[in-house]
C-alpha positions in Angstrom: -11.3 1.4 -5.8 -11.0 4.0 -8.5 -7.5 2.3 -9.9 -9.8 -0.8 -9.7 -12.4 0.2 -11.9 -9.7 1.8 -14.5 -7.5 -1.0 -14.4 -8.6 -2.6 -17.5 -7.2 0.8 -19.9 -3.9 -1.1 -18.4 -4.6 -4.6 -18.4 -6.2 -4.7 -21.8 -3.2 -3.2 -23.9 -0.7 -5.3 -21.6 -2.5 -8.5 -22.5 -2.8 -8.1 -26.4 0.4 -5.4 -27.1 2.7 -5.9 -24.1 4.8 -3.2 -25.0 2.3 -0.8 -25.8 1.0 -1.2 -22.3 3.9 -1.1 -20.5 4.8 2.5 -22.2 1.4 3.1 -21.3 1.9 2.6 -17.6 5.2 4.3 -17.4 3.7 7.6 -19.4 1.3 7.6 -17.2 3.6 7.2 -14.2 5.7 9.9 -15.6 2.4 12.7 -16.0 1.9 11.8 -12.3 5.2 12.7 -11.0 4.9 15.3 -13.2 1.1 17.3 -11.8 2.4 16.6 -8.2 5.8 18.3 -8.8 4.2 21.0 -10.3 1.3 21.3 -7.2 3.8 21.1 -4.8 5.6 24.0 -6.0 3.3 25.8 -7.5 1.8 25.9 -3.7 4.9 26.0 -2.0 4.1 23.0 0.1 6.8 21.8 3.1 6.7 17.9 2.8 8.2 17.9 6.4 5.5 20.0 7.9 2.7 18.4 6.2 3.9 15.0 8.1 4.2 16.6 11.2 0.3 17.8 10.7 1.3 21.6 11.0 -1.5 23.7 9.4 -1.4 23.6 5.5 2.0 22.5 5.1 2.8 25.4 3.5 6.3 27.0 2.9 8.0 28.3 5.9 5.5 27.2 8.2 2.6 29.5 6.9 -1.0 28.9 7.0 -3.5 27.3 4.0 -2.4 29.3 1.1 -5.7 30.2 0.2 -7.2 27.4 1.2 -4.9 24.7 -0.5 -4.0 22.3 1.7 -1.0 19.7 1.1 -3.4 16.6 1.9 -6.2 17.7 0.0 -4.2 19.2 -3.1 -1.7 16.3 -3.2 -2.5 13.0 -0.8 -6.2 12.6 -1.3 -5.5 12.9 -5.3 -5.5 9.4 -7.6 -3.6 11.1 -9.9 -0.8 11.5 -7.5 -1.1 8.5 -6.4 -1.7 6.2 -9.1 2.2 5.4 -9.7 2.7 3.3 -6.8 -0.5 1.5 -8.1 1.2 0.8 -11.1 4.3 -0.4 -9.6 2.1 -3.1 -8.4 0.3 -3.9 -11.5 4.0 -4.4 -12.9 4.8 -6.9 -10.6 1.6 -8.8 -11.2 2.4 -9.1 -14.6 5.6 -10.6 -14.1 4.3 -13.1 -11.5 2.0 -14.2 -14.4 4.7 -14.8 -17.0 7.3 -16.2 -15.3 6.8 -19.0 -13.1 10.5 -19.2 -12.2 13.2 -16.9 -12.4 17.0 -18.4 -11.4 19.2 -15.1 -10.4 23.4 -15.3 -8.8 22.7 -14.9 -5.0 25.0 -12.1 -5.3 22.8 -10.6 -7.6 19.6 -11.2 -5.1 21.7 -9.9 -2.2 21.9 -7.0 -4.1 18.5 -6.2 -5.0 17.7 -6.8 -1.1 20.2 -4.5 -0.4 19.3 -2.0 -2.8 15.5 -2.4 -1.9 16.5 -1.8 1.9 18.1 1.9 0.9 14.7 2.7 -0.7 12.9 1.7 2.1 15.0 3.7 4.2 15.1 6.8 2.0 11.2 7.0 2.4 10.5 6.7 6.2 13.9 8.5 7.7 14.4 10.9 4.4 12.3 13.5 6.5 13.7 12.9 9.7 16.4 15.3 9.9 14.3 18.4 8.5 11.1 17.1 11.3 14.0 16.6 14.1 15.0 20.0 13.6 12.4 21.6 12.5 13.7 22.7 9.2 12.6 22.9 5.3 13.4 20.7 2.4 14.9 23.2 -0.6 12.4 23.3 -3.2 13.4 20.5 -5.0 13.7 18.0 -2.4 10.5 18.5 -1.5 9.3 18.4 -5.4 11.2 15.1 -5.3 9.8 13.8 -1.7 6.3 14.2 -2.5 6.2 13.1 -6.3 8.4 10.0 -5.7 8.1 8.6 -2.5 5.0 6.5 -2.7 6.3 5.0 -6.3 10.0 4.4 -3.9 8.2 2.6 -1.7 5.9 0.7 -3.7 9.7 -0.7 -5.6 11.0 -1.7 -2.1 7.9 -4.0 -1.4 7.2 -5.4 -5.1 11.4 -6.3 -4.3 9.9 -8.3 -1.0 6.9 -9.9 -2.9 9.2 -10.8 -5.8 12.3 -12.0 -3.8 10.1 -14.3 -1.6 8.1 -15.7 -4.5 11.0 -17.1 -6.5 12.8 -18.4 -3.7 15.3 -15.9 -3.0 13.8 -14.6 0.3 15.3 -16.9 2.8 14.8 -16.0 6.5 12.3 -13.1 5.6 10.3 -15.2 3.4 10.0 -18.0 6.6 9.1 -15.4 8.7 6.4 -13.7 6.5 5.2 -17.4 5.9 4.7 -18.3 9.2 1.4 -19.7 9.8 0.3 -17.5 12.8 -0.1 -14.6 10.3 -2.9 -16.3 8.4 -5.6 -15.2 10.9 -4.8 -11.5 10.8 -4.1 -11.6 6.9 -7.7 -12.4 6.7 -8.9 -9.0 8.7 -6.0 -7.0 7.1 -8.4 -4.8 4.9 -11.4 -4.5 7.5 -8.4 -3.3 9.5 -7.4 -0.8 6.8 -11.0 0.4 6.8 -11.5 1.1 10.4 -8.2 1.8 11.5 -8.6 5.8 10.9 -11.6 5.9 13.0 -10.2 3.9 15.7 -7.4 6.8 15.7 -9.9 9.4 15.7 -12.2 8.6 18.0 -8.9 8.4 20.4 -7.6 12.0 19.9 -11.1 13.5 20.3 -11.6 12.3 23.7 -8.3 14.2 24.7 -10.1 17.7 26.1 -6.2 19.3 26.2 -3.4 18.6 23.9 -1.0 15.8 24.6 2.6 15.7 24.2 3.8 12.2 22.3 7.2 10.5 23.5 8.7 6.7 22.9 7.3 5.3 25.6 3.6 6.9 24.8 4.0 5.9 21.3 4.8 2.1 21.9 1.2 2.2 24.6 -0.5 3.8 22.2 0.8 1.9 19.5 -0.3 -1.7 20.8 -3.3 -0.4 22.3 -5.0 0.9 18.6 -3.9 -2.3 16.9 -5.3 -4.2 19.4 -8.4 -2.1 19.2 -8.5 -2.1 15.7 -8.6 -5.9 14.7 -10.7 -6.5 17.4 -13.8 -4.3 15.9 -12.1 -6.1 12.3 -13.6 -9.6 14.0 -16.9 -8.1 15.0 -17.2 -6.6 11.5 -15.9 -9.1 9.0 -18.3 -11.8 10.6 -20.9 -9.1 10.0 -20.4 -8.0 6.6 -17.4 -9.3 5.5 -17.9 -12.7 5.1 -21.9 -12.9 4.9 -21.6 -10.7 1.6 -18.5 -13.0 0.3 -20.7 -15.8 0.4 -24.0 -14.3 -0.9 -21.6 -13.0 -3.8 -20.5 -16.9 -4.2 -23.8 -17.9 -4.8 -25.2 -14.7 -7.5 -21.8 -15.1 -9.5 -22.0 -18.1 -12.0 -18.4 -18.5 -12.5 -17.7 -18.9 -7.9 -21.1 -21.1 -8.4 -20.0 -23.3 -11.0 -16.7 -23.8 -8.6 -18.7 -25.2 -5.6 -20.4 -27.4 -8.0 -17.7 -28.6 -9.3 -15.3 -29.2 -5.8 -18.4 -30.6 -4.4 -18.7 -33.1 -7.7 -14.8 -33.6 -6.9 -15.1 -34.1 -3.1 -18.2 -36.7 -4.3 -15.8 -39.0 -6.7 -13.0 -39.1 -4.2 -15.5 -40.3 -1.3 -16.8 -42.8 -3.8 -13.2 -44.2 -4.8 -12.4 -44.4 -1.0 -15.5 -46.3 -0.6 -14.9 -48.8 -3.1 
């Protein structure tokens, strides 16, 4: 909500100097990596702990540091997060100028290719320091934490871009398929409620539980299920009722209806004659 509101200091300049906004977004990009590199060692934070929810994430396993915790310092911060952000804004603008875009397939297999690796770097780049319970050096970590977000923001602005010019093939038919439409309408209630779903799990343990496969796949199924069930009861609470009050305050949604309804009205009429 906060890149929301800010949006426009990008927009604006990209809109009226398109070159002075893009060096805009990628200054700003750069200053990001840039503070959470320089929190992350400054604090001595351990990427691969911090993931695995040990106590402060700190180097070498140690407590807070004072207090300074690697989710409070560094994840809960927009201006450590704001690249990936930006990575979509990008992608936006390139959607709106180009309404085709012819590539060599070899070029396309490529990029999927290439996209895949970064996708893969994010979500198993940890997995040999969490399987045996080791330590980035220093500058992996630096490079982990300032990076990966951004990394994985490319790899799905690849997937968006790919399937919207036509270059997507089997991935694009699958994420087109119609049965996804009902759940891509609840995705952000989802997003919103998810965490206390979670929450309200783990504290109704009274003794700590050990997490396997199996347990995960159970437990896995069973919160999703949970989750976009309570998204039902809530987007036909609040949701949708606000959506359409806001149709009817806003001129611009108001003057829409009006003017479908006029549309829907002339095409009844020419069928009737």
């Amino acid at each position: 909500m906060q890149f929301f509101i800010i949006s426009p200091i990008f927009i604006v300049p990209l809109y009226k100097f398109k070159k002075f906004g893009i060096a805009g977004m990628v200054l700003t990009c750069l200053v990001s990596f840039s503070i959470t590199i320089g929190l992350i060692v400054q604090n001595e934070f351990d990427i691969a702990s911090s993931i695995t929810g040990i106590s402060g994430g700190g180097a070498n396993g140690r407590g807070d540091l004072g207090g300074s915790t690697f989710t409070t310092t560094v994840y809960q911060k927009p201006y450590c997060r704001i690249s990936v952000y930006l990575v979509g804004m990008g992608l936006g603008l390139l959607l709106h100028q180009h309404r085709r875009i012819r590539m060599p397939k070899a070029l396309a297999v490529l990029g999927w290719l290439f996209a895949t690796m970064l996708a893969m770097l994010v979500v198993y780049g940890l997995y040999p320091a969490i399987s045996e319970g080791t330590s980035l050096s220093k500058t992996g970590n630096a490079l982990y934490g300032a990076l990966a977000r951004c990394t994985w923001g490319i790899a799905v602005s690849w997937v968006i871009f790919a399937c919207y010019f036509g270059y997507g093939g089997p991935i694009d038919q699958f994420l087109s398929w119609k049965g996804w439409v009902p759940l891509s309408r609840l995705t952000y209630t989802a997003y919103l409620i998810h965490q206390q779903v979670i929450y309200q799990y783990y504290q109704a343990h009274d003794v700590p539980w050990h997490l396997d496969l199996i347990d995960f796949c159970y437990y896995f199924v069973a919160i999703t299920g949970l989750t976009y069930s309570m998204a039902v009861l809530f987007s036909l609470a609040v949701e949708y009722p606000f959506a359409n009050m806001e149709k009817l305050f806003l001129p611009g949604s108001l003057q829409s209806t009006r003017g479908d309804s006029k549309k829907d009205d002339d095409t009844k009429k020419d069928n009737d004659v």
